[in-house]
PDB file of N, CA, C and O in Angstrom, chain B, residues numbered from 101:
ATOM      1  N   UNK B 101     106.275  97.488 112.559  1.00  0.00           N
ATOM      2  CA  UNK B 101     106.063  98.071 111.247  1.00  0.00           C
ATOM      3  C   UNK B 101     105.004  97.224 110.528  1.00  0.00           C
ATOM      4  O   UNK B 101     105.035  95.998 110.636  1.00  0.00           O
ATOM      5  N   UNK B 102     103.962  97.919 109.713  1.00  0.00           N
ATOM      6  CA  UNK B 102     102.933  96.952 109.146  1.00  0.00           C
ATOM      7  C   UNK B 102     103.730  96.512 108.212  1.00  0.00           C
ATOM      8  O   UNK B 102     104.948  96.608 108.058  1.00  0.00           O
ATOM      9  N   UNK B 103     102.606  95.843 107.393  1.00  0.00           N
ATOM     10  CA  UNK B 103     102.782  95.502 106.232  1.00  0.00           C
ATOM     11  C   UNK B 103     103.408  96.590 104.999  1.00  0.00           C
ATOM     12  O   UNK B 103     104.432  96.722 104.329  1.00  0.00           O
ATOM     13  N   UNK B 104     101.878  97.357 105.213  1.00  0.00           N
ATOM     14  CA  UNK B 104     102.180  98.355 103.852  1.00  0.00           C
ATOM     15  C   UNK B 104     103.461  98.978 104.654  1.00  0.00           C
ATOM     16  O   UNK B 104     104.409  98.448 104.075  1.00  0.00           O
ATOM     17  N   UNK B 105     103.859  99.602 105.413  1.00  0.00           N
ATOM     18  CA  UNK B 105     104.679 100.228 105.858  1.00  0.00           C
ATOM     19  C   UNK B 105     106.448  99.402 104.960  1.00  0.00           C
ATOM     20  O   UNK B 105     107.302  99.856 104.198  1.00  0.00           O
ATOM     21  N   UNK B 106     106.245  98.228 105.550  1.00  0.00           N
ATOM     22  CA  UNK B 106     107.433  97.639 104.858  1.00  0.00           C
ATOM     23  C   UNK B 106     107.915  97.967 103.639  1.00  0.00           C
ATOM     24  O   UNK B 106     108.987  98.380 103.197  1.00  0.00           O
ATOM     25  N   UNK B 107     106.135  97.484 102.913  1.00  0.00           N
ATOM     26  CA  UNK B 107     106.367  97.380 101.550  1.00  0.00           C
ATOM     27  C   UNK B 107     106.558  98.914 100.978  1.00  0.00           C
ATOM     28  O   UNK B 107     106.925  98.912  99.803  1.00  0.00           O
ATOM     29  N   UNK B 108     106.363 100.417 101.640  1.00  0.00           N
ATOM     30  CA  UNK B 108     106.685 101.551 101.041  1.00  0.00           C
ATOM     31  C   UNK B 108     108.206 101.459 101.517  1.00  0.00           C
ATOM     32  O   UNK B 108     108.939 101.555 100.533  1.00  0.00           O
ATOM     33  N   UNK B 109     109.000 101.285 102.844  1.00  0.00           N
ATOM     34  CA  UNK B 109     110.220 101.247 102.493  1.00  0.00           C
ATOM     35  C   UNK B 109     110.754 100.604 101.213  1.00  0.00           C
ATOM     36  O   UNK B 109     111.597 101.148 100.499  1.00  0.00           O
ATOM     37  N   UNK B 110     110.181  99.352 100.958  1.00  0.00           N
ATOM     38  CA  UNK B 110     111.213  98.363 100.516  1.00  0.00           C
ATOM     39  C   UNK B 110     111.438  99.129  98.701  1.00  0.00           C
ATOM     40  O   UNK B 110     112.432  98.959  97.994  1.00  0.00           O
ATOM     41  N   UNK B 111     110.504  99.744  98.429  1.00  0.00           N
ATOM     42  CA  UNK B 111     109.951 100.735  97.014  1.00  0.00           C
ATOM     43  C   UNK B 111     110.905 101.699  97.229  1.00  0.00           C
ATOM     44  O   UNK B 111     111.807 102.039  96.463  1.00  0.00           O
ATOM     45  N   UNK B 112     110.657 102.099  98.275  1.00  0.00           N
ATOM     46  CA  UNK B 112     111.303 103.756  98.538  1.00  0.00           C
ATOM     47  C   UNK B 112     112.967 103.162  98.103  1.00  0.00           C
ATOM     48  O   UNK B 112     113.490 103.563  97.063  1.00  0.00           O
ATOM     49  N   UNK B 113     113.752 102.090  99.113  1.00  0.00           N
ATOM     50  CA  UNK B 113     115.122 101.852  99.030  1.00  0.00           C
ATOM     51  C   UNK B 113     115.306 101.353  97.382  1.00  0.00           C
ATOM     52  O   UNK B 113     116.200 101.803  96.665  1.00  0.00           O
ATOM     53  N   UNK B 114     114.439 100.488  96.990  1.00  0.00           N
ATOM     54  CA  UNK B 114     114.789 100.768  95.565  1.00  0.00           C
ATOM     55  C   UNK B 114     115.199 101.455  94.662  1.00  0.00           C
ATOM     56  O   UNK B 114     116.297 101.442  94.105  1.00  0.00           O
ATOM     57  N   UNK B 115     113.857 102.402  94.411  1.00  0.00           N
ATOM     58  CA  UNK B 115     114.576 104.053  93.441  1.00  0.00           C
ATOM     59  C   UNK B 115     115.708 104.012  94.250  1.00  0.00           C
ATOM     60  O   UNK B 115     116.728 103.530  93.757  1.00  0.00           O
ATOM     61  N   UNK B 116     115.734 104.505  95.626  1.00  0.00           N
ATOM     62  CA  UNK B 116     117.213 105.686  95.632  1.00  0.00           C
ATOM     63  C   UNK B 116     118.267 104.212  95.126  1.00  0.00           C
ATOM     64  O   UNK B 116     118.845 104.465  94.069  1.00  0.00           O
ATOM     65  N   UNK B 117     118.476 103.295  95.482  1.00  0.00           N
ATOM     66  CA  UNK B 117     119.837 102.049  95.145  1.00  0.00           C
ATOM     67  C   UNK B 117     119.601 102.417  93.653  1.00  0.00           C
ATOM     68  O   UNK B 117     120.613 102.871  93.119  1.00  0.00           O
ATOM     69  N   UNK B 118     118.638 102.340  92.951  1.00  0.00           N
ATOM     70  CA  UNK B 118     118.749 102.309  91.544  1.00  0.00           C
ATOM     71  C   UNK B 118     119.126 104.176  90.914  1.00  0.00           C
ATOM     72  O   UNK B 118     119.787 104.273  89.880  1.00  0.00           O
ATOM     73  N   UNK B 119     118.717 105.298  91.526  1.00  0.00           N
ATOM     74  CA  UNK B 119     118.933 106.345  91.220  1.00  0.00           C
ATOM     75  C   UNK B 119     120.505 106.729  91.553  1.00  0.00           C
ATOM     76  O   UNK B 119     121.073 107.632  90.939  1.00  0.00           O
ATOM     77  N   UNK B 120     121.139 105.966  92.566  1.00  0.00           N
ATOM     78  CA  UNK B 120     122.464 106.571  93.041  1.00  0.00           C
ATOM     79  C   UNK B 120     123.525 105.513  91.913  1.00  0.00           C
ATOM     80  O   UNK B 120     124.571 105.867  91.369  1.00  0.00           O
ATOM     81  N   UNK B 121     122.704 103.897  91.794  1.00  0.00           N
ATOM     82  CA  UNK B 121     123.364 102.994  90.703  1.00  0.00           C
ATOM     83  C   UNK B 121     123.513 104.084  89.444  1.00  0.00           C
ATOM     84  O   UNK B 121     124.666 104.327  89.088  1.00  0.00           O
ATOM     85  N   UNK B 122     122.636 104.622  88.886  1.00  0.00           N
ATOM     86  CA  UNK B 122     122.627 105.214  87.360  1.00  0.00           C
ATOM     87  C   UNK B 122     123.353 106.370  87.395  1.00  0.00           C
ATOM     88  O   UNK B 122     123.771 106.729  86.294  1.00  0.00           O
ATOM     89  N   UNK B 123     123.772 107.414  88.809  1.00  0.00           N
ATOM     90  CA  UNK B 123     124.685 108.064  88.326  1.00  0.00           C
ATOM     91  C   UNK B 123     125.886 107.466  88.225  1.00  0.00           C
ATOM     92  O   UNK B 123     126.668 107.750  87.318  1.00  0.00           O
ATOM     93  N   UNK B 124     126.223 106.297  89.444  1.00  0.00           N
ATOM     94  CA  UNK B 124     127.469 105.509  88.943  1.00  0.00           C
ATOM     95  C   UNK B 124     127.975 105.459  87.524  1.00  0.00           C
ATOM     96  O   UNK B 124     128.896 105.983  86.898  1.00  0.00           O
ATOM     97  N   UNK B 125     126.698 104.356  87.199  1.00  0.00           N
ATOM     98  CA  UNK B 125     127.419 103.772  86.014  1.00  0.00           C
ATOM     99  C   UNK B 125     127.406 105.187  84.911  1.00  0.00           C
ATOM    100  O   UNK B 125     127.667 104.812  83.767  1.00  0.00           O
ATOM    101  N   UNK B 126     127.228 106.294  84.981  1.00  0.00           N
ATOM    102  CA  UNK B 126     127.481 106.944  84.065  1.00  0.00           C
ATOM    103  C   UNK B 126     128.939 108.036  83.899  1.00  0.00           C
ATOM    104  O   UNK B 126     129.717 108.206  84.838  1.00  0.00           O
ATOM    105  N   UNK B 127     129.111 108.707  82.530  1.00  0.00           N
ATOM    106  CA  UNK B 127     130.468 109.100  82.786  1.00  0.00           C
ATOM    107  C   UNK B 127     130.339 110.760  83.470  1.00  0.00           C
ATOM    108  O   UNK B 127     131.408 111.305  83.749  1.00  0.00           O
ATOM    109  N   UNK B 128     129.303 111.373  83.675  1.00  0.00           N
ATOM    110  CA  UNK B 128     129.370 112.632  84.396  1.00  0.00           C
ATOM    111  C   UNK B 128     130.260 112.750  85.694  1.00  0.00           C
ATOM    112  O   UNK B 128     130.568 111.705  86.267  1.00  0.00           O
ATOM    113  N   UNK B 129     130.725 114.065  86.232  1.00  0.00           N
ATOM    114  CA  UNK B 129     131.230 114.074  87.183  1.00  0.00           C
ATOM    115  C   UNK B 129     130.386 113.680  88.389  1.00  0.00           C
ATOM    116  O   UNK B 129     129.191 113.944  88.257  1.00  0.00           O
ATOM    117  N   UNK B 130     130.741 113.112  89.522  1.00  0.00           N
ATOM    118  CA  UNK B 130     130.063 112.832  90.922  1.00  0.00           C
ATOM    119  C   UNK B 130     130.033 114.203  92.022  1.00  0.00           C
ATOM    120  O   UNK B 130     130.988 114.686  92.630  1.00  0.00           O
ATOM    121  N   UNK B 131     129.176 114.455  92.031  1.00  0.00           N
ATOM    122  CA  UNK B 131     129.187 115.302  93.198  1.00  0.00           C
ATOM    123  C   UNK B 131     127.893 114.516  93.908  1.00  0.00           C
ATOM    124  O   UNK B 131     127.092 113.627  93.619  1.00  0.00           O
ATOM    125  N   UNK B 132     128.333 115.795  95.499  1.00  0.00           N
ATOM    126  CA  UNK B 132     126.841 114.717  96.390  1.00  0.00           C
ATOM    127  C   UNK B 132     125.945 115.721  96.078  1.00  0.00           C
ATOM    128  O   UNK B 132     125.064 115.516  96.913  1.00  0.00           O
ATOM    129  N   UNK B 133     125.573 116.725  95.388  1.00  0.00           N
ATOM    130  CA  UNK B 133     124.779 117.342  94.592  1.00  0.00           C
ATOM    131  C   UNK B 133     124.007 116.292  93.703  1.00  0.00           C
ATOM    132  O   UNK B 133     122.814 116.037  93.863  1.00  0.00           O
ATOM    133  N   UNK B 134     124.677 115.811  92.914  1.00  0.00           N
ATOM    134  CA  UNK B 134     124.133 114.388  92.203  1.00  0.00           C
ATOM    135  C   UNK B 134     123.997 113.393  92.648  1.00  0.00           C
ATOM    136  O   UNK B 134     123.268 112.570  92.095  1.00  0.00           O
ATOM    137  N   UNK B 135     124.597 113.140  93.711  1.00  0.00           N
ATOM    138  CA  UNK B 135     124.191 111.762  94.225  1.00  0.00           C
ATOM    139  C   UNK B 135     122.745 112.224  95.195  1.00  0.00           C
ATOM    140  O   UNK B 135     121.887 111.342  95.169  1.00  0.00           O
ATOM    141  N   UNK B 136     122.544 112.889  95.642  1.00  0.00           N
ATOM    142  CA  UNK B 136     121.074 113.120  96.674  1.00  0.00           C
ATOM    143  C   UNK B 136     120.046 114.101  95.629  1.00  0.00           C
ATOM    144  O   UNK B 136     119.204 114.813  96.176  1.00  0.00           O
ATOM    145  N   UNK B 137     120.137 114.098  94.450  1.00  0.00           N
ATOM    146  CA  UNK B 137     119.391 114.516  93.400  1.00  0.00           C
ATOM    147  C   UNK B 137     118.870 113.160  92.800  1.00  0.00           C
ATOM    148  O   UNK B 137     117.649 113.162  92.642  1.00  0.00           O
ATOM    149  N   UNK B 138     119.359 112.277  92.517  1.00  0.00           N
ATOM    150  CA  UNK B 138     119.573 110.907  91.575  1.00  0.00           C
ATOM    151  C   UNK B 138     118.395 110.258  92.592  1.00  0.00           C
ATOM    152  O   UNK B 138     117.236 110.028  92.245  1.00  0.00           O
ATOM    153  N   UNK B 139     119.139 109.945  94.338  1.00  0.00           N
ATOM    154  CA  UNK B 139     118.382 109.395  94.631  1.00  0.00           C
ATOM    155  C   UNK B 139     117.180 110.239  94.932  1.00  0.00           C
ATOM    156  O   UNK B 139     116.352 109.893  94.089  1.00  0.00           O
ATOM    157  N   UNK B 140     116.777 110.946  95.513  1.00  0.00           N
ATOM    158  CA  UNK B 140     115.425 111.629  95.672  1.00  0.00           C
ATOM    159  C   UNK B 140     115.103 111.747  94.473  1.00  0.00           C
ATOM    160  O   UNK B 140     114.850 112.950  94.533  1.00  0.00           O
ATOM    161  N   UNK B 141     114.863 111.434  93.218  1.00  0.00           N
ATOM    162  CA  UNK B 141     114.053 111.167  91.763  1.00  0.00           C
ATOM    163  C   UNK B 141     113.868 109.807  92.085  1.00  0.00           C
ATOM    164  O   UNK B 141     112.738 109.318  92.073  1.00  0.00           O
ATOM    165  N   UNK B 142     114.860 109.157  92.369  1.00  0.00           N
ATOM    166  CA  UNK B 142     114.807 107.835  92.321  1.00  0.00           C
ATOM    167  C   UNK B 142     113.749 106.885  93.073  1.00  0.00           C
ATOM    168  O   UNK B 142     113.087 105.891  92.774  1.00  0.00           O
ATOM    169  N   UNK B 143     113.936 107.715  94.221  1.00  0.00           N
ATOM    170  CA  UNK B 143     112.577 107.454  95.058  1.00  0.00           C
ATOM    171  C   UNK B 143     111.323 108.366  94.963  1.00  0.00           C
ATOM    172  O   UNK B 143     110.407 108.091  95.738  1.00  0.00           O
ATOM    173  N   UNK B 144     111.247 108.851  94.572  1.00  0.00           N
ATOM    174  CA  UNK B 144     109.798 109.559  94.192  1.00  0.00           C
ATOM    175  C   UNK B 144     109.648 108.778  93.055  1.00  0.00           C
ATOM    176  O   UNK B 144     108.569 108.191  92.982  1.00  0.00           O
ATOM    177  N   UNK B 145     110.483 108.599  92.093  1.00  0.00           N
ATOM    178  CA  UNK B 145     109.533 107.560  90.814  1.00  0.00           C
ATOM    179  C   UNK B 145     108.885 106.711  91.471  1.00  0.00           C
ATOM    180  O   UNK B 145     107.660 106.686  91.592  1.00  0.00           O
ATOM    181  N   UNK B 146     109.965 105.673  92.117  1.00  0.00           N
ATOM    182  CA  UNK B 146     109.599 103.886  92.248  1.00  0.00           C
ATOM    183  C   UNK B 146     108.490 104.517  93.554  1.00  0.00           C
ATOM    184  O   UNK B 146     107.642 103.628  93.620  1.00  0.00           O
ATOM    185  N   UNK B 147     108.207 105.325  94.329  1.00  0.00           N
ATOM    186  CA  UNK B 147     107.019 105.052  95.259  1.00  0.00           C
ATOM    187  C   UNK B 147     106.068 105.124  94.861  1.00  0.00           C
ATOM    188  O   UNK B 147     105.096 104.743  95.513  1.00  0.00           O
ATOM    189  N   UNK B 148     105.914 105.801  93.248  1.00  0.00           N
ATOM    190  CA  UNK B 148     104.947 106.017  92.655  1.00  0.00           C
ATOM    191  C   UNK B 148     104.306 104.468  91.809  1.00  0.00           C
ATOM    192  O   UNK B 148     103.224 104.451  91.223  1.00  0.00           O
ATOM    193  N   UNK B 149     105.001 103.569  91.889  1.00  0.00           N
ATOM    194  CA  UNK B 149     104.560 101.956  92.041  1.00  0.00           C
ATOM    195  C   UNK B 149     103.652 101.505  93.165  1.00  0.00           C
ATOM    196  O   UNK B 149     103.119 100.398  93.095  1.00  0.00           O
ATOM    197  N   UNK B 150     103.378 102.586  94.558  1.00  0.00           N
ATOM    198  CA  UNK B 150     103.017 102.159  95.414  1.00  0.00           C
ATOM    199  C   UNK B 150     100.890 102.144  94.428  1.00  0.00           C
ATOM    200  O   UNK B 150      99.907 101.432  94.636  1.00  0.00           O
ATOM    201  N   UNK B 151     101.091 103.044  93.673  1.00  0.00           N
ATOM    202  CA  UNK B 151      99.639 103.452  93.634  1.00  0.00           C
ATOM    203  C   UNK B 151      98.886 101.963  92.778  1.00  0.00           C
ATOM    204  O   UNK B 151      97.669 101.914  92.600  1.00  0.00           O
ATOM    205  N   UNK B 152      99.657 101.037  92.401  1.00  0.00           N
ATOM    206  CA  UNK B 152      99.078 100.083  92.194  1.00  0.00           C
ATOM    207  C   UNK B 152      98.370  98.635  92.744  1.00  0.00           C
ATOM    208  O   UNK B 152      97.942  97.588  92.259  1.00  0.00           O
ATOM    209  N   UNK B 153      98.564  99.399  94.351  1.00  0.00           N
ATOM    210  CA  UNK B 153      97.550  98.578  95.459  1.00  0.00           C
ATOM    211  C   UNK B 153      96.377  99.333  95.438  1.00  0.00           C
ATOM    212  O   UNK B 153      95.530  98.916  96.229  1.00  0.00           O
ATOM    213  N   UNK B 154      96.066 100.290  94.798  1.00  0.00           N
ATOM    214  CA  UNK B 154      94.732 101.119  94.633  1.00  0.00           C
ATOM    215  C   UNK B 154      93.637 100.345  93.899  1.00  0.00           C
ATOM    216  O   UNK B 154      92.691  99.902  94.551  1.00  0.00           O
ATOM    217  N   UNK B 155      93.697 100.198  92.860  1.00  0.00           N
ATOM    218  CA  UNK B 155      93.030  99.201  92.337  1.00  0.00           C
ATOM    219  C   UNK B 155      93.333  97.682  92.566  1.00  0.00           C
ATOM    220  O   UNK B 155      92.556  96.770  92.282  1.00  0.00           O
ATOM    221  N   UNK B 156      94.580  97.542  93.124  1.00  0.00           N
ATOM    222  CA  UNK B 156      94.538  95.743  93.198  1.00  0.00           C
ATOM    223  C   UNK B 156      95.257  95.689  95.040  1.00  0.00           C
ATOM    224  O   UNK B 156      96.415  95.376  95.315  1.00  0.00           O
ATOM    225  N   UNK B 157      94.539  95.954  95.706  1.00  0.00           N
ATOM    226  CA  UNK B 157      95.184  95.728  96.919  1.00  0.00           C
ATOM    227  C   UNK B 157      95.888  94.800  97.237  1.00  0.00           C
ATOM    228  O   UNK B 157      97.053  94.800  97.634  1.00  0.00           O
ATOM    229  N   UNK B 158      94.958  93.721  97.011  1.00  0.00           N
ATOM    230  CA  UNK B 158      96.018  92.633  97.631  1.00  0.00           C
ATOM    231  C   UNK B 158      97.062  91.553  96.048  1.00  0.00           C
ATOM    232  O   UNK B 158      97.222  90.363  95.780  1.00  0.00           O
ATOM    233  N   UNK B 159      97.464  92.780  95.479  1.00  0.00           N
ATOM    234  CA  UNK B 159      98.828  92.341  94.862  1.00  0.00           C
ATOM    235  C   UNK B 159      99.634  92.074  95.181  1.00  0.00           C
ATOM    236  O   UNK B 159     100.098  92.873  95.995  1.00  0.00           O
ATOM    237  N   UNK B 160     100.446  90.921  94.918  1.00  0.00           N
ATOM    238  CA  UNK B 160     101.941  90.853  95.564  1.00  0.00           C
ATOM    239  C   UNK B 160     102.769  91.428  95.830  1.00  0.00           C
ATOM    240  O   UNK B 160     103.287  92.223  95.046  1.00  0.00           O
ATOM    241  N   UNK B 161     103.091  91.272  96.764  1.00  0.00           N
ATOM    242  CA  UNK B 161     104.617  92.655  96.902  1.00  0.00           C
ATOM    243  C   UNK B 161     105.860  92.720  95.921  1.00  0.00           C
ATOM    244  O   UNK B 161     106.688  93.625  95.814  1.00  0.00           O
ATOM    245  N   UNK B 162     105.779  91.601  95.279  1.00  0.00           N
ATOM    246  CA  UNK B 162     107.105  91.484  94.509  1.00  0.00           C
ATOM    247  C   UNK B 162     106.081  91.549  92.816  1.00  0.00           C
ATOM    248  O   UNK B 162     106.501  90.958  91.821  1.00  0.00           O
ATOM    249  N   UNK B 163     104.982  92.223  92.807  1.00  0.00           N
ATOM    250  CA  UNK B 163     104.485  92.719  91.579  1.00  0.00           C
ATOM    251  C   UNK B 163     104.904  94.480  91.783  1.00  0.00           C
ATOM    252  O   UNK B 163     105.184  95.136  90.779  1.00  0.00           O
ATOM    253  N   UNK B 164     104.905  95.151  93.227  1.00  0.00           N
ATOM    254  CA  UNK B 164     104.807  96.529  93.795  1.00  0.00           C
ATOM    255  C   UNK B 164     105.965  96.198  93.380  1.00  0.00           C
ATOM    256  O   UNK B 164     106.156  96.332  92.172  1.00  0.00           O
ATOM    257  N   UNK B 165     107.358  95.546  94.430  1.00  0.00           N
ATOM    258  CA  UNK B 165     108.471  96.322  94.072  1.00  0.00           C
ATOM    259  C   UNK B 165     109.247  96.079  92.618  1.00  0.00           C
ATOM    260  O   UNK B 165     110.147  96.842  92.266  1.00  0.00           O
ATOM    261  N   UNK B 166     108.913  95.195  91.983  1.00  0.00           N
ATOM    262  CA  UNK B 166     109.066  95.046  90.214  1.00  0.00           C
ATOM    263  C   UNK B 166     108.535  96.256  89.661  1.00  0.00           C
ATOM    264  O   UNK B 166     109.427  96.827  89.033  1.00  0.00           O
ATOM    265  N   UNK B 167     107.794  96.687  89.641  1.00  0.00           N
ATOM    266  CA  UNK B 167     107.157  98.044  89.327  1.00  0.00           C
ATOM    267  C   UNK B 167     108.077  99.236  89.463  1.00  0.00           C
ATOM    268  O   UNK B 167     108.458 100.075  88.646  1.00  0.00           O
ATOM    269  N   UNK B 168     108.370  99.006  91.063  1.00  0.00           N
ATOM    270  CA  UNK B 168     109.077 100.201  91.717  1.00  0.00           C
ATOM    271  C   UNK B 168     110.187 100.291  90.875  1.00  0.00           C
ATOM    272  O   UNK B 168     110.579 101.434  90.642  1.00  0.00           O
ATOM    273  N   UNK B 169     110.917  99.162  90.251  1.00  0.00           N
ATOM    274  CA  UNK B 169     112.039  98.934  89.644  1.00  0.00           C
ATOM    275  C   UNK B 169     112.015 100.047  88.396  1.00  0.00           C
ATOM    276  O   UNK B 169     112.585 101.135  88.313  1.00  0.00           O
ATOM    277  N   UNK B 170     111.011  99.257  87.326  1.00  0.00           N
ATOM    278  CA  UNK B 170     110.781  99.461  86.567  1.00  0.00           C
ATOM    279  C   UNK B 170     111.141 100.842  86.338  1.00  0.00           C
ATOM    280  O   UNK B 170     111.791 101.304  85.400  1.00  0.00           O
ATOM    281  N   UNK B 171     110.489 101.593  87.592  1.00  0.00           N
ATOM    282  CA  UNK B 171     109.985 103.180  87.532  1.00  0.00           C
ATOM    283  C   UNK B 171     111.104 103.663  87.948  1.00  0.00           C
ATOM    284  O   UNK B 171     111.469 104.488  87.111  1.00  0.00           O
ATOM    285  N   UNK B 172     112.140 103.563  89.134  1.00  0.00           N
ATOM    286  CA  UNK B 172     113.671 104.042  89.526  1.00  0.00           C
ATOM    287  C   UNK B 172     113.954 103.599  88.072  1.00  0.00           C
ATOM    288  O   UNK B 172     113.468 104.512  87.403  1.00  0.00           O
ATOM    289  N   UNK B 173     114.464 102.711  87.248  1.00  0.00           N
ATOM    290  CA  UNK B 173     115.209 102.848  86.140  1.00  0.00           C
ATOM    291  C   UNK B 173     114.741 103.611  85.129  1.00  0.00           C
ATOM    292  O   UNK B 173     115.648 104.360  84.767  1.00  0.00           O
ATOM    293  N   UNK B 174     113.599 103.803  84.403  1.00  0.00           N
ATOM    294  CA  UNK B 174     113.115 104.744  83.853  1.00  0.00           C
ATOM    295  C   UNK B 174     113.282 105.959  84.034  1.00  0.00           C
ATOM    296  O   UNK B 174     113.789 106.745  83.234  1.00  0.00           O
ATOM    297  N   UNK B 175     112.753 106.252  85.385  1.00  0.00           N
ATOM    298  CA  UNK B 175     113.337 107.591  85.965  1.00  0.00           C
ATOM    299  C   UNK B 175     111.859 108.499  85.504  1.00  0.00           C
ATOM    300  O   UNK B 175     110.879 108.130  84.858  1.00  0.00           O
ATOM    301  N   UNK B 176     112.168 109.723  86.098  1.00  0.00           N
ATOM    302  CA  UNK B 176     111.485 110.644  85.870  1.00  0.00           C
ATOM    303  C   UNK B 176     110.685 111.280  84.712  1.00  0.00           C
ATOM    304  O   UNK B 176     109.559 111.766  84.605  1.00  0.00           O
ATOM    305  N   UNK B 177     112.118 111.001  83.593  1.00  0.00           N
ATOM    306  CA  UNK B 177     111.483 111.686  82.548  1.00  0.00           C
ATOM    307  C   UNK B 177     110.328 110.924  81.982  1.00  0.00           C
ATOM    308  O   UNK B 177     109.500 111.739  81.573  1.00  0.00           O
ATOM    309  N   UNK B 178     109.915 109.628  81.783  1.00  0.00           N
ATOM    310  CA  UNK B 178     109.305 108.666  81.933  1.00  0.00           C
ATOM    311  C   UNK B 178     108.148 109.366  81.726  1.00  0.00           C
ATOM    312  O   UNK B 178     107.533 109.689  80.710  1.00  0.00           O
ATOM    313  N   UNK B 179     107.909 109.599  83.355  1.00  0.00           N
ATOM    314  CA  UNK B 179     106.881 109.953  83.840  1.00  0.00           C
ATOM    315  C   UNK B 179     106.134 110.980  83.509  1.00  0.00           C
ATOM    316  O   UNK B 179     104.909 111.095  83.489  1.00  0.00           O
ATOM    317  N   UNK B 180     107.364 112.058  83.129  1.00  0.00           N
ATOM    318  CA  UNK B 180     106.882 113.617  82.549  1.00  0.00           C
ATOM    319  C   UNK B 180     106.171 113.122  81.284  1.00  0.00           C
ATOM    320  O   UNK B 180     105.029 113.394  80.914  1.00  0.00           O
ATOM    321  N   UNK B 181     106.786 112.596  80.891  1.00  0.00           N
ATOM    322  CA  UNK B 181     106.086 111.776  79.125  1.00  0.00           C
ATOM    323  C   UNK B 181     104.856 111.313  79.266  1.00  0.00           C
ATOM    324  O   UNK B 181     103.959 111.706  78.520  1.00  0.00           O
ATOM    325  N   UNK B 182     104.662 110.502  80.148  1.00  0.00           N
ATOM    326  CA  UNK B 182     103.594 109.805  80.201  1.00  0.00           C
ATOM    327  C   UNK B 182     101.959 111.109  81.021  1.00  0.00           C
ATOM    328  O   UNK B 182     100.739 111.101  80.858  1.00  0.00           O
ATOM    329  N   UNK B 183     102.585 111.688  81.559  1.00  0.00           N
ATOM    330  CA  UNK B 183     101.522 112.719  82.335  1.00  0.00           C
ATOM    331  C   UNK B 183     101.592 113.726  80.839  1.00  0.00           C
ATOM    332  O   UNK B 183     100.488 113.891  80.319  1.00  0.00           O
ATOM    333  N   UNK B 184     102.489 114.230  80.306  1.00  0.00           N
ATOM    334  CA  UNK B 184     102.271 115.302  79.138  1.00  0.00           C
ATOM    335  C   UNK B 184     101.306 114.594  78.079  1.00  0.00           C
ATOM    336  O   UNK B 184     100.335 115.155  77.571  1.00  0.00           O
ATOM    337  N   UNK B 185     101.611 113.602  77.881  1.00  0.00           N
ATOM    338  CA  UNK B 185     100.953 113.073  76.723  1.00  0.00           C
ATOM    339  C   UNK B 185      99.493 112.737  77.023  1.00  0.00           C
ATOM    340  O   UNK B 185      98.650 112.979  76.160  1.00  0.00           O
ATOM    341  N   UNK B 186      98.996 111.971  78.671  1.00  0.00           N
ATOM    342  CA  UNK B 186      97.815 111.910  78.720  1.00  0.00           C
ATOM    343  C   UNK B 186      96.694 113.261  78.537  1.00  0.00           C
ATOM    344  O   UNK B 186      95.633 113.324  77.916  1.00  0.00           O
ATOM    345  N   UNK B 187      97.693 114.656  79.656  1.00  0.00           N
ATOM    346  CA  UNK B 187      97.198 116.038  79.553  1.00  0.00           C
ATOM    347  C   UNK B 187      96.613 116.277  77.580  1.00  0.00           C
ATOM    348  O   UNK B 187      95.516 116.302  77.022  1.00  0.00           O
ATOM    349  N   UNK B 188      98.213 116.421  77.062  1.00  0.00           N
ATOM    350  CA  UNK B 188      97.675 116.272  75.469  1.00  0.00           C
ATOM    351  C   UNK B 188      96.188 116.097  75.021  1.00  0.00           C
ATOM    352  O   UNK B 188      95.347 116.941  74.711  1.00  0.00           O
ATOM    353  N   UNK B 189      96.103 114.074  75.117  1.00  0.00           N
ATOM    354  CA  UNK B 189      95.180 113.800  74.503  1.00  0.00           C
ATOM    355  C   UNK B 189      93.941 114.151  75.711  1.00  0.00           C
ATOM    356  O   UNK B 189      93.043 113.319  75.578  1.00  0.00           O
ATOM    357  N   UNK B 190      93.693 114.954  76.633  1.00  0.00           N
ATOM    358  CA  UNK B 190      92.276 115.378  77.469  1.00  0.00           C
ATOM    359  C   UNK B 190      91.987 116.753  76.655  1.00  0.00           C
ATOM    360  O   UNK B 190      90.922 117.230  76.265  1.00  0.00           O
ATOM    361  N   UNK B 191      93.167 117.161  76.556  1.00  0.00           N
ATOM    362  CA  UNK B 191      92.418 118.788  75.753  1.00  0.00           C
ATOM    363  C   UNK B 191      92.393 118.762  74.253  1.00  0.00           C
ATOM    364  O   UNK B 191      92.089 119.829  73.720  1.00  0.00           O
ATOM    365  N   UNK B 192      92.600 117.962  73.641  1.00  0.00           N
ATOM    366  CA  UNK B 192      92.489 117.935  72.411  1.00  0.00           C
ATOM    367  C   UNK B 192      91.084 116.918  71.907  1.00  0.00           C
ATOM    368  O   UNK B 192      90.491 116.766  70.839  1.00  0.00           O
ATOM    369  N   UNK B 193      90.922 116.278  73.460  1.00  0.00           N
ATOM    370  CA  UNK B 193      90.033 115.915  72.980  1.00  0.00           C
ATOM    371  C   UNK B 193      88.394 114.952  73.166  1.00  0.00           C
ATOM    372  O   UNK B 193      87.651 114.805  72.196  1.00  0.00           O
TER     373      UNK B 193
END
């Protein structure tokens, strides 16, 4: 396994540990409906940490998976926020 290879698992296992952690700790009911929803957000956020070897390749891995963190706990909606609001300010302006 390369390098980068590692380092997209090690992102990927993040979100989902942190997406399947946050339905835990919350009081909704558990189904595995929610638990393989939670994590597949969970990991599509935090891989989306991977895109910051684009501009800085040789960043540390433990700057990628801090990131990845960041982004599994945030979660999705996060993200919707952050893409709506950039869209926003392109057509307005």
């Amino acid at each position: 396994m390369t390098n980068e290879d590692s380092l997209l698992v090690k992102i990927g296992l993040v979100g989902f540990m942190l997406g399947v952690a946050k339905l835990l700790a919350g009081d909704e009911a558990i189904t595995w409906r929610k638990v393989l929803g939670r994590a597949l957000l969970g990991t599509g956020s935090s891989l989306i940490a991977g895109l910051i070897m684009i501009p800085h390749p040789n960043a540390p891995q433990l700057v990628v998976v801090g990131a990845a963190a960041l982004l599994g706990i945030l979660g999705h909606s996060l993200i919707e926020w952050v893409v709506i609001t950039y869209i926003d300010k392109k057509q307005k302006g």
